[in-house]
Chimera marker file (.cmm) of the C-alpha trace (Angstrom):
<marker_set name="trace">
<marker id="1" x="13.865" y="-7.962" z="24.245" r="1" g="1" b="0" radius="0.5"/>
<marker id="2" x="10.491" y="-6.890" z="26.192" r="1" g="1" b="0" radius="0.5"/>
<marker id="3" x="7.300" y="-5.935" z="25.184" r="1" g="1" b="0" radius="0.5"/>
<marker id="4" x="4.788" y="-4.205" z="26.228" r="1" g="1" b="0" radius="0.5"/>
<marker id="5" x="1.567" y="-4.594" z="24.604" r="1" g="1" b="0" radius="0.5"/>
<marker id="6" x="-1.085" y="-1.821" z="24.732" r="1" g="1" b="0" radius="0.5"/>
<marker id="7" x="-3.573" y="-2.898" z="22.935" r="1" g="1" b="0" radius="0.5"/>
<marker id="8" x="-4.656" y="-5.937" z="20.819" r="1" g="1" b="0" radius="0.5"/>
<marker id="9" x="-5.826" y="-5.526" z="16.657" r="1" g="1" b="0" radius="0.5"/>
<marker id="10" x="-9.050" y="-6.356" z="16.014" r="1" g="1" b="0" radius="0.5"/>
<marker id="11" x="-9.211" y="-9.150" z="13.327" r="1" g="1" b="0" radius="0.5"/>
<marker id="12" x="-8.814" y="-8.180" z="9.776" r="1" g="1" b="0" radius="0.5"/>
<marker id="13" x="-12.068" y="-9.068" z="8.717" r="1" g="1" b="0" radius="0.5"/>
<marker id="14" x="-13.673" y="-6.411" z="11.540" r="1" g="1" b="0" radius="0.5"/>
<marker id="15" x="-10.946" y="-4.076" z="10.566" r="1" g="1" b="0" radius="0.5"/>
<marker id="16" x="-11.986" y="-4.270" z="6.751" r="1" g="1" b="0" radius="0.5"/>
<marker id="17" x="-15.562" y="-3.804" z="7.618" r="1" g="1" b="0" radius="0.5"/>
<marker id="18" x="-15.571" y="-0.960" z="9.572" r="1" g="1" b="0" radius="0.5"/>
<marker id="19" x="-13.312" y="0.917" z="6.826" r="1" g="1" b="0" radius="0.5"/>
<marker id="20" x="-14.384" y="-1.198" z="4.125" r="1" g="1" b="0" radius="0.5"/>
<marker id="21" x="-13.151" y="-0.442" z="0.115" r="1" g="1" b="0" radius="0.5"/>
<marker id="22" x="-16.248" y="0.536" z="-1.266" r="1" g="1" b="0" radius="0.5"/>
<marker id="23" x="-18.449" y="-1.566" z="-4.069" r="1" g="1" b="0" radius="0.5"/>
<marker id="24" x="-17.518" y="0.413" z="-7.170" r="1" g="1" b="0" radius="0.5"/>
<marker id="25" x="-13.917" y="1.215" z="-6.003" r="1" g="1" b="0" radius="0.5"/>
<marker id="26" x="-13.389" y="-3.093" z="-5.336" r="1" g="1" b="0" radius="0.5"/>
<marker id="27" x="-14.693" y="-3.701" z="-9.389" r="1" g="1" b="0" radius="0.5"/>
<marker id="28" x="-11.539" y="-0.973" z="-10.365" r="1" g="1" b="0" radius="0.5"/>
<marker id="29" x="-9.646" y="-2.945" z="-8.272" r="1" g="1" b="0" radius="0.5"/>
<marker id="30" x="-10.656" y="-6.283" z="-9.709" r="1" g="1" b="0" radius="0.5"/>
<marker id="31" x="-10.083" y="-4.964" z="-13.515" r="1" g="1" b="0" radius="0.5"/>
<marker id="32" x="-6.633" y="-3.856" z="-12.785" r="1" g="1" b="0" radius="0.5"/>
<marker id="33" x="-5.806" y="-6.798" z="-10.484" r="1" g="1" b="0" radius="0.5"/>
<marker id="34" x="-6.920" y="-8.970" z="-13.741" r="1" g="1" b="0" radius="0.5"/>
<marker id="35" x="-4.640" y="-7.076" z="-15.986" r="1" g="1" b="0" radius="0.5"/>
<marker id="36" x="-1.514" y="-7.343" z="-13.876" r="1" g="1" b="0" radius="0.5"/>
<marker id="37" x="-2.278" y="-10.870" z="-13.685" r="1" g="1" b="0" radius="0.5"/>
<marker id="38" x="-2.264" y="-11.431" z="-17.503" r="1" g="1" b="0" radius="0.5"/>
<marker id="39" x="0.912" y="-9.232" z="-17.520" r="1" g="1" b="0" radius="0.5"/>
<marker id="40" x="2.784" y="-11.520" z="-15.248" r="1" g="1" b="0" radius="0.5"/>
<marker id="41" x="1.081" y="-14.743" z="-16.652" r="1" g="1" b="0" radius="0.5"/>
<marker id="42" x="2.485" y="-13.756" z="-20.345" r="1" g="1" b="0" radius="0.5"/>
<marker id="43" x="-0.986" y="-13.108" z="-21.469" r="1" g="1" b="0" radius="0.5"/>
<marker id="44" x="-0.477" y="-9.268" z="-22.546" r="1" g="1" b="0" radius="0.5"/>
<marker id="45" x="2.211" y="-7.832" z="-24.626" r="1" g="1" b="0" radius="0.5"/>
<marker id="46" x="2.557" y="-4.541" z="-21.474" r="1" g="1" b="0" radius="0.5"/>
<marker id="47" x="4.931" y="-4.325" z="-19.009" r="1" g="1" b="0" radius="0.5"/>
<marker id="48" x="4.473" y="-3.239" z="-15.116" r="1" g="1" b="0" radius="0.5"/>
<marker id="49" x="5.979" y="-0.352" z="-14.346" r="1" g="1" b="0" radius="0.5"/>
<marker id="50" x="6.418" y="-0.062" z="-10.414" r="1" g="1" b="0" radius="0.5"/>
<marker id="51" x="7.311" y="3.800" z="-9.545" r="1" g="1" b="0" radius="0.5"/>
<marker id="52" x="7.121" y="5.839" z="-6.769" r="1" g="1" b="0" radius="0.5"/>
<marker id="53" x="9.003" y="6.938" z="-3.265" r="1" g="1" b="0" radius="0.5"/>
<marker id="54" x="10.974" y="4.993" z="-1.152" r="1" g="1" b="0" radius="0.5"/>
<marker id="55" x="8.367" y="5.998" z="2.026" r="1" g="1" b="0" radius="0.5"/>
<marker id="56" x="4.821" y="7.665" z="1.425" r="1" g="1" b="0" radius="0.5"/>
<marker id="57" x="3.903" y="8.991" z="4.760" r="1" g="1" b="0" radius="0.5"/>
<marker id="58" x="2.172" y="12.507" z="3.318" r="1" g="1" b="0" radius="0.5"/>
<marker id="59" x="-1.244" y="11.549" z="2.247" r="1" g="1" b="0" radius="0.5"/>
<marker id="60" x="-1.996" y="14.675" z="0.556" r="1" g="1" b="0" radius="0.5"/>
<marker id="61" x="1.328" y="14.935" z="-1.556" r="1" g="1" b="0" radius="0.5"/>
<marker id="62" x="1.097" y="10.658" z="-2.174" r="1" g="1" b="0" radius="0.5"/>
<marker id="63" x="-2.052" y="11.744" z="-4.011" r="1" g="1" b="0" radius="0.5"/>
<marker id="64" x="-0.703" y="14.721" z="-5.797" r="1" g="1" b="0" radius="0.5"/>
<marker id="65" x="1.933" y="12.341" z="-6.601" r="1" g="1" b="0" radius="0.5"/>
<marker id="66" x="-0.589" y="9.652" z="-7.784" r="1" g="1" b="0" radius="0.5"/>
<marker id="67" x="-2.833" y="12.587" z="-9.780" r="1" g="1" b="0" radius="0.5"/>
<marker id="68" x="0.332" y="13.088" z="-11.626" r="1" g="1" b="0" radius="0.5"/>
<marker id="69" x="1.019" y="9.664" z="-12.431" r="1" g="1" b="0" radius="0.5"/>
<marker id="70" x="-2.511" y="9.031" z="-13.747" r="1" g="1" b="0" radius="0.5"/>
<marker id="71" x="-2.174" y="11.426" z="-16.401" r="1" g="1" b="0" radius="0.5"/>
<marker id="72" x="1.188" y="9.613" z="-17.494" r="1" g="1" b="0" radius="0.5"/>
<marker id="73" x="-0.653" y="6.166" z="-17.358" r="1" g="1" b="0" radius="0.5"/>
<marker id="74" x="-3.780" y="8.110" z="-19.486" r="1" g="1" b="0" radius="0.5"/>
<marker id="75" x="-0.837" y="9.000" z="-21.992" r="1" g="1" b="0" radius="0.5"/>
<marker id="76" x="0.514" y="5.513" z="-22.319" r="1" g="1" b="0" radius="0.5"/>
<marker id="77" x="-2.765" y="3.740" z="-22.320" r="1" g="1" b="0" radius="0.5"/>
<marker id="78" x="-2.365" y="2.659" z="-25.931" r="1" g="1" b="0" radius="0.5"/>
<marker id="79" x="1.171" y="1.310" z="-25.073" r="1" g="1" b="0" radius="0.5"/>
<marker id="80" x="2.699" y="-1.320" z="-23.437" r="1" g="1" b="0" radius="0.5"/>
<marker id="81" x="3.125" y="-0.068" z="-19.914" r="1" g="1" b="0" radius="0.5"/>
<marker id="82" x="0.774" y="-0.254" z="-17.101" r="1" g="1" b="0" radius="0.5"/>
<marker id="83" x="1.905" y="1.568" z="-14.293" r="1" g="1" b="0" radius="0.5"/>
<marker id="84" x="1.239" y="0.553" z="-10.648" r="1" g="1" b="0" radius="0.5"/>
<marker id="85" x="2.449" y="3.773" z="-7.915" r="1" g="1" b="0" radius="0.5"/>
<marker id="86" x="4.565" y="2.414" z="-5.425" r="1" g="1" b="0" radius="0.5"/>
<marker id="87" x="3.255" y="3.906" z="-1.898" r="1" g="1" b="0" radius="0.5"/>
<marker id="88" x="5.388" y="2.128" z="0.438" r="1" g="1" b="0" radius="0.5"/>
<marker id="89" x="4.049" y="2.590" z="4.188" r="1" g="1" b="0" radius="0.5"/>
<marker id="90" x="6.768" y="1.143" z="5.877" r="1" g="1" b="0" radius="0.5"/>
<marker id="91" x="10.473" y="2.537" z="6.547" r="1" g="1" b="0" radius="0.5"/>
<marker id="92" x="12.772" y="-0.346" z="7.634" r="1" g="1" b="0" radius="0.5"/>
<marker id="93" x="15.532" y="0.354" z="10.247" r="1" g="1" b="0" radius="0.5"/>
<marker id="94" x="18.489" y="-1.633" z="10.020" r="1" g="1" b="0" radius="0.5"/>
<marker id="95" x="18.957" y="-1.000" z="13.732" r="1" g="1" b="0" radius="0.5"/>
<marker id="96" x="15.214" y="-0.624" z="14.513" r="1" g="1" b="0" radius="0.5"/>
<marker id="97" x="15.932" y="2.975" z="15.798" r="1" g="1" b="0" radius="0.5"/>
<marker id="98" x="14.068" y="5.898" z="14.362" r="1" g="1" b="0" radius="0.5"/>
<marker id="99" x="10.900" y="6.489" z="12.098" r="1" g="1" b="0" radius="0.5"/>
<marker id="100" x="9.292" y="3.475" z="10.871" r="1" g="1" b="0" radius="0.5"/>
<marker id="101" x="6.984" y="4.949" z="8.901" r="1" g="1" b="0" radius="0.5"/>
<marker id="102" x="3.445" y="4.943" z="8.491" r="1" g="1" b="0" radius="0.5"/>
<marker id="103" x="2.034" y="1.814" z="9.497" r="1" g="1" b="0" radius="0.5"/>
<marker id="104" x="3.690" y="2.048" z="12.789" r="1" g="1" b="0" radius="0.5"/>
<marker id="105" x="3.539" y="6.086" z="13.381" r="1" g="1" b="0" radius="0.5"/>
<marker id="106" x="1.027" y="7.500" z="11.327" r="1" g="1" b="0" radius="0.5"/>
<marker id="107" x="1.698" y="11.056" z="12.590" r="1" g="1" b="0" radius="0.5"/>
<marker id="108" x="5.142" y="11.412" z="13.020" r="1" g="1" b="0" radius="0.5"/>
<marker id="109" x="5.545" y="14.327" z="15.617" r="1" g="1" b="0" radius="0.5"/>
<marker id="110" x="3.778" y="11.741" z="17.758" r="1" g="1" b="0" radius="0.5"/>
<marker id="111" x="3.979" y="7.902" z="19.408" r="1" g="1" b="0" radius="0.5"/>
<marker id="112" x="3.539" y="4.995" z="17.322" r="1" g="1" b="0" radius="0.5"/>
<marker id="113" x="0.411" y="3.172" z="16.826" r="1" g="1" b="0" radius="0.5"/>
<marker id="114" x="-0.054" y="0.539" z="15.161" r="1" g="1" b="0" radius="0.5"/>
<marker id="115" x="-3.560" y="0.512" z="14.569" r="1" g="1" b="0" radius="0.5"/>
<marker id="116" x="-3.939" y="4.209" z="13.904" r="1" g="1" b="0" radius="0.5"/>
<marker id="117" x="-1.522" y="3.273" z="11.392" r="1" g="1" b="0" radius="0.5"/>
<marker id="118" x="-3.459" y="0.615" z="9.851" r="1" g="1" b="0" radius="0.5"/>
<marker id="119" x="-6.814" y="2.694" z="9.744" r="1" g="1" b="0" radius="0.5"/>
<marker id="120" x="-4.129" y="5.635" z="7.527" r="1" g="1" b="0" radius="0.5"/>
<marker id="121" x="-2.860" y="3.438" z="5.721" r="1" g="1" b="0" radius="0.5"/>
<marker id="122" x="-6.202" y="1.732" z="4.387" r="1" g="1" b="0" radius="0.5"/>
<marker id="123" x="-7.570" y="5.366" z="3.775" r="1" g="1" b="0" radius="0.5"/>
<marker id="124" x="-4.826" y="6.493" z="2.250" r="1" g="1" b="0" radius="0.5"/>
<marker id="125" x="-4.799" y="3.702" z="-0.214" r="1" g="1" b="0" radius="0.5"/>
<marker id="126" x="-8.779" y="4.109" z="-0.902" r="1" g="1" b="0" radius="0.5"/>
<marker id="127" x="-8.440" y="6.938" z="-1.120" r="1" g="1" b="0" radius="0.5"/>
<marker id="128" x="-6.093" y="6.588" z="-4.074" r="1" g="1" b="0" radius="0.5"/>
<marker id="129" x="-8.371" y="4.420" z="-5.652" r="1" g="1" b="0" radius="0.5"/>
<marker id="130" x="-11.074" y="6.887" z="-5.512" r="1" g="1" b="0" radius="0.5"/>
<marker id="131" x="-9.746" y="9.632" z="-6.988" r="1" g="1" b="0" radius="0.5"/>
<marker id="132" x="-7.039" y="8.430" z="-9.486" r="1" g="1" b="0" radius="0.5"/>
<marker id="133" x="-8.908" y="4.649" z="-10.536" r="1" g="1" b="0" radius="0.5"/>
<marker id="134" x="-4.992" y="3.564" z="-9.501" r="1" g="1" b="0" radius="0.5"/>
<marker id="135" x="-4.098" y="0.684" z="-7.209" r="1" g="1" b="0" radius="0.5"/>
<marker id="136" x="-1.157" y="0.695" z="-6.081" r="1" g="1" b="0" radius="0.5"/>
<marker id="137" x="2.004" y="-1.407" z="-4.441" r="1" g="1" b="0" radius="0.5"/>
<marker id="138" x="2.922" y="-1.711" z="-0.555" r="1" g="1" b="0" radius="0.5"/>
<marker id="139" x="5.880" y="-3.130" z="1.043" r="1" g="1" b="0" radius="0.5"/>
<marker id="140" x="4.516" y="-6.250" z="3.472" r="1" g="1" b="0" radius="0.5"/>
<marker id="141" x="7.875" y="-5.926" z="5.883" r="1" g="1" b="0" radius="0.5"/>
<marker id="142" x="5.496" y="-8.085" z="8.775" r="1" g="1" b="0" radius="0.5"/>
<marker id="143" x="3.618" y="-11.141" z="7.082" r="1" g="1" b="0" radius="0.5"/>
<marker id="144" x="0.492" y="-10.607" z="9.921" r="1" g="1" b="0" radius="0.5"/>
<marker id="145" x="0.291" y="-6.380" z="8.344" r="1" g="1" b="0" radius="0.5"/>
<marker id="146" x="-1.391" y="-8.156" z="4.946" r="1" g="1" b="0" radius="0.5"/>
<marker id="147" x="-4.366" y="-9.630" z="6.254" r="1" g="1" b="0" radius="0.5"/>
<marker id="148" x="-5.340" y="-5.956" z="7.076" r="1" g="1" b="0" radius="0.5"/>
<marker id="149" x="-4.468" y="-4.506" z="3.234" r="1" g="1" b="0" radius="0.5"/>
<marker id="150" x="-5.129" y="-7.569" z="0.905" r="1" g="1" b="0" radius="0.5"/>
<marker id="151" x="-8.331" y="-6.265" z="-0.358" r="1" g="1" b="0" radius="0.5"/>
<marker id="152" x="-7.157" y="-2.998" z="-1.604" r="1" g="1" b="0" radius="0.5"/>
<marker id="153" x="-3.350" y="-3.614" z="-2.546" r="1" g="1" b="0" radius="0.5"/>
<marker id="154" x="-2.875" y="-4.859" z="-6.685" r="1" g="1" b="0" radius="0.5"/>
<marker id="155" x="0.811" y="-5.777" z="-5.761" r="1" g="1" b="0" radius="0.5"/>
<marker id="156" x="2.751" y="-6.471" z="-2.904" r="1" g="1" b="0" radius="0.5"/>
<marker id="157" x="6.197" y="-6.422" z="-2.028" r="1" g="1" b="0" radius="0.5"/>
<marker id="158" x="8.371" y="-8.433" z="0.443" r="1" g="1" b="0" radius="0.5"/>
<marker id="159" x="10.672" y="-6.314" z="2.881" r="1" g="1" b="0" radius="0.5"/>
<marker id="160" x="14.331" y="-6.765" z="1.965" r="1" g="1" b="0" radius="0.5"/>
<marker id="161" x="15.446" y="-4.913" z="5.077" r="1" g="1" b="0" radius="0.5"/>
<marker id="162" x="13.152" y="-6.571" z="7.530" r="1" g="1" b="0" radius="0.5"/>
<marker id="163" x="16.181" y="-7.246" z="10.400" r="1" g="1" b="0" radius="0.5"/>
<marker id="164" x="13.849" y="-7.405" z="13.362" r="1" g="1" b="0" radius="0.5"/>
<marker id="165" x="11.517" y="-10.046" z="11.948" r="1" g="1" b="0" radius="0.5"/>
<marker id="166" x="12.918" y="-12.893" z="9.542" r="1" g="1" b="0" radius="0.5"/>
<marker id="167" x="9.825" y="-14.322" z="8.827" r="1" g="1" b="0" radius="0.5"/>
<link id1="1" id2="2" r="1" g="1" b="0" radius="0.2"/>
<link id1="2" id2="3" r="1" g="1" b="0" radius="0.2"/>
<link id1="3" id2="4" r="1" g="1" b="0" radius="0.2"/>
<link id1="4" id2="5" r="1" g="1" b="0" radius="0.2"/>
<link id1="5" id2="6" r="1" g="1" b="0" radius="0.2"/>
<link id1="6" id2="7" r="1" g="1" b="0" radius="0.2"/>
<link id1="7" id2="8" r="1" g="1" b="0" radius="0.2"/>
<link id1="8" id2="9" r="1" g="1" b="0" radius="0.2"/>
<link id1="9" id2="10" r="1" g="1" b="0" radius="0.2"/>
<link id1="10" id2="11" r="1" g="1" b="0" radius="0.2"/>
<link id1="11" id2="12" r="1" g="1" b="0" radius="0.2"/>
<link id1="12" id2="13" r="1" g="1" b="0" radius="0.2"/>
<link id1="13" id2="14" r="1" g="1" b="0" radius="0.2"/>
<link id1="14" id2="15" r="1" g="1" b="0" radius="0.2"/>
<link id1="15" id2="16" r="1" g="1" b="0" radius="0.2"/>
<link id1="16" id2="17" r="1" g="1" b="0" radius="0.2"/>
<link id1="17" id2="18" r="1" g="1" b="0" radius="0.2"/>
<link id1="18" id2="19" r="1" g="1" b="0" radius="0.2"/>
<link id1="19" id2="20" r="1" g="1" b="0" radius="0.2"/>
<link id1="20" id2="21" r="1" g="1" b="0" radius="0.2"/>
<link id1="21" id2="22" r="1" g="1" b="0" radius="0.2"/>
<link id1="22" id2="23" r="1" g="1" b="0" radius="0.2"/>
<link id1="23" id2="24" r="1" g="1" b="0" radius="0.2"/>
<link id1="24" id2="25" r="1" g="1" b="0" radius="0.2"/>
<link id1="25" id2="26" r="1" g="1" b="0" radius="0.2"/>
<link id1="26" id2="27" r="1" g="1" b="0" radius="0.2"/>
<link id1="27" id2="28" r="1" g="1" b="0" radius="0.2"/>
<link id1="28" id2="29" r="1" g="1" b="0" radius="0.2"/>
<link id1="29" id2="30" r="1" g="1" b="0" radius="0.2"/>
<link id1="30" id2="31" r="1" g="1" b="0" radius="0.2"/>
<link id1="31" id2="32" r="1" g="1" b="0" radius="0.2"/>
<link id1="32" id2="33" r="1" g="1" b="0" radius="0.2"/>
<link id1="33" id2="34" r="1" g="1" b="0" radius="0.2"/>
<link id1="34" id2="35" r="1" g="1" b="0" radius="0.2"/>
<link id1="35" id2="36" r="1" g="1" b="0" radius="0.2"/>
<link id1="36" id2="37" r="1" g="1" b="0" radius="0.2"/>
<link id1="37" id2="38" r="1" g="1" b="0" radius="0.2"/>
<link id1="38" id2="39" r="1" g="1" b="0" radius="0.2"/>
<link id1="39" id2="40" r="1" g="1" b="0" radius="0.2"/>
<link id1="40" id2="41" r="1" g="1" b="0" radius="0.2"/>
<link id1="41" id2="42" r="1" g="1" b="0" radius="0.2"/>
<link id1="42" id2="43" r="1" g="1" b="0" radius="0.2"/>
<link id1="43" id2="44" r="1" g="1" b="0" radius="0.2"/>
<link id1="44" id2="45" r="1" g="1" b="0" radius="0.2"/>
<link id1="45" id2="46" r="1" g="1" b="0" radius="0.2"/>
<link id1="46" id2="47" r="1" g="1" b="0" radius="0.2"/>
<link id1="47" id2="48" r="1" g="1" b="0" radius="0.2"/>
<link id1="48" id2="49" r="1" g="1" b="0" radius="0.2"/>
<link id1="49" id2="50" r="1" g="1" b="0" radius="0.2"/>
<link id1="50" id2="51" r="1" g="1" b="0" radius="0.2"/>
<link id1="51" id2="52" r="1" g="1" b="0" radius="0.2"/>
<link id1="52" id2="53" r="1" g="1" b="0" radius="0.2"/>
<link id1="53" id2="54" r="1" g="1" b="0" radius="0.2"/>
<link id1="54" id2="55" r="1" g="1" b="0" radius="0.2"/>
<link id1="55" id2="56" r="1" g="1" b="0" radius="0.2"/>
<link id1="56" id2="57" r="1" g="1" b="0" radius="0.2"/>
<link id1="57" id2="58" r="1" g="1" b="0" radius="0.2"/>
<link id1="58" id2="59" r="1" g="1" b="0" radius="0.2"/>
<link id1="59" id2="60" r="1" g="1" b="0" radius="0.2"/>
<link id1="60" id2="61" r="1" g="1" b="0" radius="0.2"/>
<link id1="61" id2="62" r="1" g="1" b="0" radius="0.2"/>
<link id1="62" id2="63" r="1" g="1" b="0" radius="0.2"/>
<link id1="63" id2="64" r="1" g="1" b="0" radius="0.2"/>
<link id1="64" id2="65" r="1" g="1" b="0" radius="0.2"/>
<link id1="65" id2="66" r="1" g="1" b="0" radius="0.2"/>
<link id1="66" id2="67" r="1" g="1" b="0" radius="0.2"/>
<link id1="67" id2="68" r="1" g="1" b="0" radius="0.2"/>
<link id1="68" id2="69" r="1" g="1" b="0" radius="0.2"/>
<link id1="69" id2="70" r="1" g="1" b="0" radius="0.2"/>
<link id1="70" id2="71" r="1" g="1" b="0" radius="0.2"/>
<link id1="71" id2="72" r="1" g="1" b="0" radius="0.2"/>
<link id1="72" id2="73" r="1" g="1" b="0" radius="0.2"/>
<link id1="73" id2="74" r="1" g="1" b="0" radius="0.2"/>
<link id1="74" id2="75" r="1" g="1" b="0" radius="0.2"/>
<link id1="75" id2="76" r="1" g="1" b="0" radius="0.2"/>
<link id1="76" id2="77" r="1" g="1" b="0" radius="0.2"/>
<link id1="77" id2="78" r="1" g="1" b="0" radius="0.2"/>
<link id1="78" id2="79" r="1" g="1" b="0" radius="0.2"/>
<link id1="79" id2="80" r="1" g="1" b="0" radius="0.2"/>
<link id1="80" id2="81" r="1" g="1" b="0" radius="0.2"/>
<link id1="81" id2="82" r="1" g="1" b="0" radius="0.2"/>
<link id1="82" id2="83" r="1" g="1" b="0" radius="0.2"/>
<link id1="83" id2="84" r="1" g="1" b="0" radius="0.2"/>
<link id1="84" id2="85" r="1" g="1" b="0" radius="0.2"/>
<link id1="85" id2="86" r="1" g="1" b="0" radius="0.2"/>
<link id1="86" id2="87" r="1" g="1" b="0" radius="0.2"/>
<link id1="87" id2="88" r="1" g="1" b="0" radius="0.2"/>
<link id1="88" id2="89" r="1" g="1" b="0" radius="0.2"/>
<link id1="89" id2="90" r="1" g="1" b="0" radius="0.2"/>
<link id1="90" id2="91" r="1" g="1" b="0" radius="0.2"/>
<link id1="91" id2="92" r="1" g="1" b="0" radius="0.2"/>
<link id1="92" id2="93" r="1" g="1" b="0" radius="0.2"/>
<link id1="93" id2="94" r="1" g="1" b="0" radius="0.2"/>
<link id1="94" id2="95" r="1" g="1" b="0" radius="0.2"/>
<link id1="95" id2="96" r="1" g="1" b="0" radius="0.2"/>
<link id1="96" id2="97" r="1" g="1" b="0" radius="0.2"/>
<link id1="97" id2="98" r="1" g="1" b="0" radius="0.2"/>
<link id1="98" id2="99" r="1" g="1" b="0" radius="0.2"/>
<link id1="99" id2="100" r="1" g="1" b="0" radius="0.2"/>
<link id1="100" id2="101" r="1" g="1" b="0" radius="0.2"/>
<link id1="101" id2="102" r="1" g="1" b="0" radius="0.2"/>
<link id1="102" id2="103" r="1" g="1" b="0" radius="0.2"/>
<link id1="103" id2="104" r="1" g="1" b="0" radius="0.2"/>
<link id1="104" id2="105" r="1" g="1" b="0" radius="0.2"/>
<link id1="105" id2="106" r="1" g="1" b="0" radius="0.2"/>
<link id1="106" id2="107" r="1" g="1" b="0" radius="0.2"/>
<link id1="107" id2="108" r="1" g="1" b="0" radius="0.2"/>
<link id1="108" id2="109" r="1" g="1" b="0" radius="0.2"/>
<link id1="109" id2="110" r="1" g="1" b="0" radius="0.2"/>
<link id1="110" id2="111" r="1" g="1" b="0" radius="0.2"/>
<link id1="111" id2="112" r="1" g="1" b="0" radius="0.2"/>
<link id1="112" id2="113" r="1" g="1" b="0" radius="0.2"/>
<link id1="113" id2="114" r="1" g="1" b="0" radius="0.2"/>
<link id1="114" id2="115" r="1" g="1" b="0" radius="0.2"/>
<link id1="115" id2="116" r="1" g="1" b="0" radius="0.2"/>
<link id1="116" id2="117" r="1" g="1" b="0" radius="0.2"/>
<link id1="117" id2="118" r="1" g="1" b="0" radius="0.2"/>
<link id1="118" id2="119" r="1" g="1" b="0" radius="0.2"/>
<link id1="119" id2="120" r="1" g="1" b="0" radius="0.2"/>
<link id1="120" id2="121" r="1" g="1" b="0" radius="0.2"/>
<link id1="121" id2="122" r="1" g="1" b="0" radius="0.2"/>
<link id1="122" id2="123" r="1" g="1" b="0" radius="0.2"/>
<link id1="123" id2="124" r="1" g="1" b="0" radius="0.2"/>
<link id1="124" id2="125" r="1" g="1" b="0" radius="0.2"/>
<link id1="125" id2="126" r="1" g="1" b="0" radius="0.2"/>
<link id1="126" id2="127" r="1" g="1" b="0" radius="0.2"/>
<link id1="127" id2="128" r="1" g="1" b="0" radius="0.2"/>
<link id1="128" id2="129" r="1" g="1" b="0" radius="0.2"/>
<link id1="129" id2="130" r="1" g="1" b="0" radius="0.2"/>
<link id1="130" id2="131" r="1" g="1" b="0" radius="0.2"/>
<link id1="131" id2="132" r="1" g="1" b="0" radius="0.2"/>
<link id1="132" id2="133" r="1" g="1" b="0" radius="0.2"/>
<link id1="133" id2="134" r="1" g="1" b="0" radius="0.2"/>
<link id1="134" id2="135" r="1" g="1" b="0" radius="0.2"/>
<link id1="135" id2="136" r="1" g="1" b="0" radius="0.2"/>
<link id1="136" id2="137" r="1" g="1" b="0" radius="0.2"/>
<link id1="137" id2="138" r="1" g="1" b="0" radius="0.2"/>
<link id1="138" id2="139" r="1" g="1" b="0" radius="0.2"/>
<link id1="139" id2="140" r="1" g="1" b="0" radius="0.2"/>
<link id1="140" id2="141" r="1" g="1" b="0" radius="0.2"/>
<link id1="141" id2="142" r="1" g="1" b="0" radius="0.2"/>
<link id1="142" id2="143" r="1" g="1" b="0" radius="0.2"/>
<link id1="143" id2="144" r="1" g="1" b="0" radius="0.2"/>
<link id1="144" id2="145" r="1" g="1" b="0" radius="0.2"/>
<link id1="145" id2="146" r="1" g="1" b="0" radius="0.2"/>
<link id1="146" id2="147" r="1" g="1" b="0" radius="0.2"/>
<link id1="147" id2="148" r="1" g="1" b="0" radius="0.2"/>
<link id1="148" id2="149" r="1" g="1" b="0" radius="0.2"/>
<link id1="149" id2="150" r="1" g="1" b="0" radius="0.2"/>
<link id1="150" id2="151" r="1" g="1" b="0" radius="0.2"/>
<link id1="151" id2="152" r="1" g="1" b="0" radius="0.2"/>
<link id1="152" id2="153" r="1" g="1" b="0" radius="0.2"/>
<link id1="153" id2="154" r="1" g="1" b="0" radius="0.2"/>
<link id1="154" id2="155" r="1" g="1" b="0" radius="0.2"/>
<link id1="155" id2="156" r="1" g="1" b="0" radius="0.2"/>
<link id1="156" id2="157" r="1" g="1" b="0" radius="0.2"/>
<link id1="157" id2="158" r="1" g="1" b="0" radius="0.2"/>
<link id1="158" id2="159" r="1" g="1" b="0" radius="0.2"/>
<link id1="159" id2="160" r="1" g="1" b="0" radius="0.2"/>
<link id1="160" id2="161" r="1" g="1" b="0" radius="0.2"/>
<link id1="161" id2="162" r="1" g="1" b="0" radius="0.2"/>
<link id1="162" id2="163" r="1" g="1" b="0" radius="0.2"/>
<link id1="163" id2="164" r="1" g="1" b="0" radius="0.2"/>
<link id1="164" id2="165" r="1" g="1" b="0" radius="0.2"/>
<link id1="165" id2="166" r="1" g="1" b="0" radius="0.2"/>
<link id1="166" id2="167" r="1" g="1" b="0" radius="0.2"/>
</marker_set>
């Protein structure tokens, strides 16, 4: 298999600064991160709900989506579920043929690019933060795509369907 490569990533750490999660968005991030981890640990009596589509590549109708869900999770604050949207960038291909999804063509009427699809993706999911206090779940189908999202994601997922890349 060839490649062609048409431009290199900058690093994570100059990718996170020039579209950097924002001071008072990063301490929402850190009190739900800290409640998921005392779910998981045992520590709480809630459970972690994980809903949402199989591919969010709509930015607009992921956060009408997510505006939705936060009125659920303001319903079901007193109980035992916390609920963390699923907005899964990444559409894996059995055969590698056909959309990808967002990470890898962020506007899909046009070519991929990766790093277009990066830059989306880290709005999108600030952008969530911002204006439903929600963090939210992303598949990781490439191990080197986390370093890019670590800082805003409260959960990630391993890619099942990851064929072209077994790491």
């Amino acid at each position: 298999m060839g490649m062609k490569i048409n431009a290199e990533l900058p690093l994570p750490a100059n990718l996170k600064a020039e579209y950097p999660l924002p001071k008072e968005l990063a301490e929402i991030k850190k009190k739900r991160d800290a409640e998921i981890r005392e779910i998981f640990e045992g520590k709480s009596d809630k459970f972690v709900v994980i809903v949402g589509p199989c591919s969010a590549d709509n930015e607009d109708a992921v956060l009408d989506y997510l505006t939705r869900l936060r009125k659920v999770q303001e319903k079901i604050a007193d109980k035992v579920l916390m609920i963390i949207p699923r907005i899964y960038t990444n559409k894996p291909r059995t055969t590698g043929e056909g959309y990808k999804g967002m990470l890898h063509q962020p506007d899909p009427d046009q070519a991929p690019n990766l790093l277009e699809g990066i830059i989306a993706i880290r709005r999108m999911h600030i952008r969530a933060i911002k204006e439903t206090g929600l963090t939210s779940a992303d598949e990781m189908l490439y191990p080197e795509n986390r370093s890019y999202l670590d800082d805003i994601l409260s959960y990630e997922a391993i890619g099942a369907r990851s064929v072209e890349n077994q790491q």
